[in-house]
N, C-alpha and C positions, 0 to 999 in steps of 0.2 A: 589754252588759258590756264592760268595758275590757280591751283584750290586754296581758297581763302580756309585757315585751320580756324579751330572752334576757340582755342585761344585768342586767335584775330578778331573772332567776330563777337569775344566776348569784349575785347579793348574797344569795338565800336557802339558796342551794345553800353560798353559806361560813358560811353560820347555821346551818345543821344537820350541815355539818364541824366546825365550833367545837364546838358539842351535844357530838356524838357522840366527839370527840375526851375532852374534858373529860369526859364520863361512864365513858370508858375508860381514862384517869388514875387518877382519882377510884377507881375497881374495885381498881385494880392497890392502890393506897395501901390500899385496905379489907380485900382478899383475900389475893393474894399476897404482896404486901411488909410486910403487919400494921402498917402505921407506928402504928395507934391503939395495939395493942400495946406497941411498941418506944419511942414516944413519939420518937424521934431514929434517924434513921440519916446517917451522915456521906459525903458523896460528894466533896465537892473543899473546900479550905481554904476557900473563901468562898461555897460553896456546899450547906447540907442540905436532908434532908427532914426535915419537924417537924411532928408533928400538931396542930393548932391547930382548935379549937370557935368559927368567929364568929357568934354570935348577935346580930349588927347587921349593918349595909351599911358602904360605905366607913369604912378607920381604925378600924371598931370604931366608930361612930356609932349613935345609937337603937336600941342594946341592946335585944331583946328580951326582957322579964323575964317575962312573961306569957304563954299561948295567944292572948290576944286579940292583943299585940304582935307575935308571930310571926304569924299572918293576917292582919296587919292591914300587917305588910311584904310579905308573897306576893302579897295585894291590890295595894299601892303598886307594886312591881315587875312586875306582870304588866300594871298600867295603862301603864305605862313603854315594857315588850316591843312591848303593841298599839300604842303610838303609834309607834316605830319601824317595826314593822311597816307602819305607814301612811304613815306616809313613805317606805318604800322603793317602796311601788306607785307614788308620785308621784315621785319622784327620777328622773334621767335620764342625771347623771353616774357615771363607772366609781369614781371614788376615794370620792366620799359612799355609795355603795351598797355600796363595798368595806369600808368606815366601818363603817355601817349594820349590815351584815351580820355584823359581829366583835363589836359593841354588843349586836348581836340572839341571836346563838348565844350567849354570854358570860351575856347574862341569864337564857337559860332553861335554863344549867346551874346557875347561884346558886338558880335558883326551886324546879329539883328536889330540891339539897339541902333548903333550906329548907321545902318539903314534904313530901319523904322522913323527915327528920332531926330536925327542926326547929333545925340551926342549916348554917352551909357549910361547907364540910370544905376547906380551907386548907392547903397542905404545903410550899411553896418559900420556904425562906429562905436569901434572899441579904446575905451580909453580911461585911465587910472587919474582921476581928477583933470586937469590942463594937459596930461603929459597923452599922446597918443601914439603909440609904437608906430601901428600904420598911418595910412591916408582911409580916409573910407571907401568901404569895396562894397563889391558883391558876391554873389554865391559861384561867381563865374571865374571872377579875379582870386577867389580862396581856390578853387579847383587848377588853375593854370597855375598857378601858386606850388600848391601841392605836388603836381604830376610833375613841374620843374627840380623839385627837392628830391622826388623820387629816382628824377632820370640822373641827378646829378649823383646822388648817394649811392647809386649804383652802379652809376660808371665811375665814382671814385674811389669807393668803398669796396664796391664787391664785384667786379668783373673777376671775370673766370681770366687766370694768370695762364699764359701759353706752356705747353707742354714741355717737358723738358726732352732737348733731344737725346736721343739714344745715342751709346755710345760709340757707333759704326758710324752716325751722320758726325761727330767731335771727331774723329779718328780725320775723318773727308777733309774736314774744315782747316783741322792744323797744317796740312801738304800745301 
């Protein structure tokens, strides 16, 4: 069996701080701060909390209307998880694992809601008077977020360019 590197087990170690973070958010909104209650608590002019029921994925997409549709997105997203999952035992880079790992925790506090709940429990709205960049998220949606920008910037921006051949394999190529 393959040795899991400490780099790898750091990408899973920020997957299960993101988890655990995000569940403990999430607590505080349910518990102590009753936002489902309150429906609105105000913190800074362009910044509340706001209880929000997403029973879809990204934007409010594929609405769950159904028990089947709700498992049938738990399914979808835990098929997701594994495959990140599986790519982080193969990744070798610090910033895709660091990626990976915010992707990785981020989904499997959406999937508890959506488990738990059956929809995710969504509270930060940020927004500039009427006008609001996003939809309202949570600490899970900002992390999947994040680790998407990360994998993207750097497999756009900064992948390692292949090696240039030597001049005996150019020599091969032209015959």
């Amino acid at each position: 069996m393959k040795r899991v590197s400490s780099r790898r087990w750091a990408g899973f170690a920020l997957a299960v701080v993101v988890f655990v973070l995000d569940r403990g958010v999430k607590a505080m909104m349910t518990g102590p701060l009753d936002l489902q209650g309150k429906g609105l608590i105000g913190l800074l002019p362009i910044f509340d909390l706001r209880w929000t029921e997403n029973y879809g994925v990204s934007l409010g997409m594929f609405t769950a209307t159904s028990q089947e549709m709700r498992w049938g997105l738990v399914a979808v997203t835990a098929v997701i998880a594994l495959g990140v999952a599986a790519w982080m035992l193969r990744e070798t880079n610090k910033v895709d694992l660091a990626g990976l790992g915010l992707v990785l925790g981020g989904a499997l506090g959406n999937i508890w809601d959506r488990t738990s709940y059956g929809y995710v429990i969504d509270y930060a709205d940020l927004h500039f008077g009427t006008w609001r960049p996003f939809l309202i998220f949570n600490l899970a949606d900002a992390a999947i977020t994040i680790g998407v920008l990360l994998l993207l910037a750097r497999s756009l921006l900064l992948r390692e360019k292949p090696a240039k051949q030597q001049s005996g394999d150019a020599a091969t190529e032209t015959r």
